[in-house]
N, C-alpha and C positions, 0 to 999 in steps of 0.2 A: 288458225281460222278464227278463234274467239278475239285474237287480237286487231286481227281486221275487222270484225264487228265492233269492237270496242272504238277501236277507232275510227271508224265509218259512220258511228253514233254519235260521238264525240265532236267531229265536223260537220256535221249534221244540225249540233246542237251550237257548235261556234257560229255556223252561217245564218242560223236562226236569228241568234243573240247579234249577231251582226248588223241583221237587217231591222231591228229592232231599235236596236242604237239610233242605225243612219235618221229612221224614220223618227225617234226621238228627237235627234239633233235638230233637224230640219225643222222639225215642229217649233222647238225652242228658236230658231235663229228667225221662223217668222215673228215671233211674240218678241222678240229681240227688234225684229225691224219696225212692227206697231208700236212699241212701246217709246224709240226714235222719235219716231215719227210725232206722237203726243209730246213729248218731249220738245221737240222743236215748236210744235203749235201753242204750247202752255208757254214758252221762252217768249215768240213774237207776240201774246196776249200781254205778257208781260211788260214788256218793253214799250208798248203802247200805252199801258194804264202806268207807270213810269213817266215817258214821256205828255203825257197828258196832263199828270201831277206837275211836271217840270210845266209846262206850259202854263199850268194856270196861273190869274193874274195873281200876282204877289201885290200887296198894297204899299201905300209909300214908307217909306221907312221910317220908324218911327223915331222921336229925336229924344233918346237917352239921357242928356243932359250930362254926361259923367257918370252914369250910374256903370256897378261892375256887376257885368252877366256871369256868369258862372255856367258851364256847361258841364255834366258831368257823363260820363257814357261818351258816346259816338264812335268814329268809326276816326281811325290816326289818323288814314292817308287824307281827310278833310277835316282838319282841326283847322288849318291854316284859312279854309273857306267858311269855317264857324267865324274866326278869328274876324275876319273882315266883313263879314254882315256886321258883328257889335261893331265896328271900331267905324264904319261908314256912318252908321247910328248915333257917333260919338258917344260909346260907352267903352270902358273898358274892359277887357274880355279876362278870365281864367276857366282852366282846363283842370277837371280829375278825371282819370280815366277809370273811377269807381272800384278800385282797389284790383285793377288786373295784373299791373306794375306798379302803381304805387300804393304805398300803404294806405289804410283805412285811417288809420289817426290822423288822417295829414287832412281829411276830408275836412275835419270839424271847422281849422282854420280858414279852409276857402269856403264855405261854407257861412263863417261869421264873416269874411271882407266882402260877399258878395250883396245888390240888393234884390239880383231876379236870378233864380237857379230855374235854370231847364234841363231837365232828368232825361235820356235816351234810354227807355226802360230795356231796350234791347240788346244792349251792350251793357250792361253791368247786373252784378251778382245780386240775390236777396238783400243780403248784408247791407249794402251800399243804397239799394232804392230805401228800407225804410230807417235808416241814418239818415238821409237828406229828407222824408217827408217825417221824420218826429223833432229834428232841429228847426224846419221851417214852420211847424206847424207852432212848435215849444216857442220859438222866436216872430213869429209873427209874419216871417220872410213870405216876400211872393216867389212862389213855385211853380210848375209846370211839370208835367209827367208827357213824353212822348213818345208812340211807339215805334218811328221812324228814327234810322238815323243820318237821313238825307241831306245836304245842305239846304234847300229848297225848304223841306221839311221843319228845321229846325228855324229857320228864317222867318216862316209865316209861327210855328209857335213864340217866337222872341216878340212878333208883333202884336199875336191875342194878349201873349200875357204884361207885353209893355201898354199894354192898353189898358187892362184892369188894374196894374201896378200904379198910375198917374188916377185911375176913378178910385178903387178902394186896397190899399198896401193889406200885406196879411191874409189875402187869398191864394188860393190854388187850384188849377184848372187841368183835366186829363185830355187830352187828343189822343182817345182813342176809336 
């Protein structure tokens, strides 16, 4: 008899705990489905102020003369589209990718061949931002720090700072 009460109590307390659960789950799988949901709306907000940046006018391109841009940071899969803003520009282009893959030492050299470094502060380490802003600063170089690493983005910085590079060499400007 006690055993049947035990176990009467016992399922009693599993159907409890059961329903508890289910009523949890549920609860979560809405907060699961709002949080979607924002998810999705924060994505197309996105994608708009993106495309919007992508839209805006870009100015004419500025004419390099030979000069060697140096980019450091960025994002791989568009090195190739860095590559071709300088080189449209008639400038020619190098790439450090800020010590991710390649060494830090290796920085100093593209660093001296270069005469406008523009910095992707979002793609590279501490290390690497202030190695290129105490060489340029040491050297005189014109610099740029930016917090995009868009092609668009990096395009309109090549042009502020090929702008000041032709009015005054030896400065350095944030877009942030």
């Amino acid at each position: 008899m006690k055993d049947r009460q035990a176990l009467a109590r016992r399922a009693s307390d599993d159907e409890a705990l059961n329903i508890a659960l289910t009523s949890s789950s549920a609860d979560l799988e809405d907060a699961l489905k709002r949080e979607r949901r924002r998810v999705a709306v924060l994505e197309e907000e996105l994608s708009m102020r993106d495309s919007l940046l992508d839209e805006s006018p870009i100015e004419s391109e500025p004419d390099l003369a030979g000069k060697c841009v140096l980019c450091v940071g960025g994002r791989s899969g568009a090195i190739d589209a860095y590559r071709q803003v300088v080189e449209r520009s008639g400038g020619h282009f190098l790439h450090h990718d800020g010590g991710l893959e390649e060494s830090l030492h290796r920085i100093e050299s593209a660093l001296a061949a270069a005469d406008l470094v523009i910095c992707q502060t979002a793609c590279i380490g501490h290390d690497a931002y202030w190695r290129v802003k105490e060489q340029c600063k040491r050297t005189g170089k014109q610099f740029k720090f930016v917090k995009t690493d868009g092609a668009s983005g990096f395009e309109r910085a090549m042009q502020s700072a090929s702008r000041l590079c032709e009015i005054t060499p030896g400065r350095h400007q944030n877009e942030y």
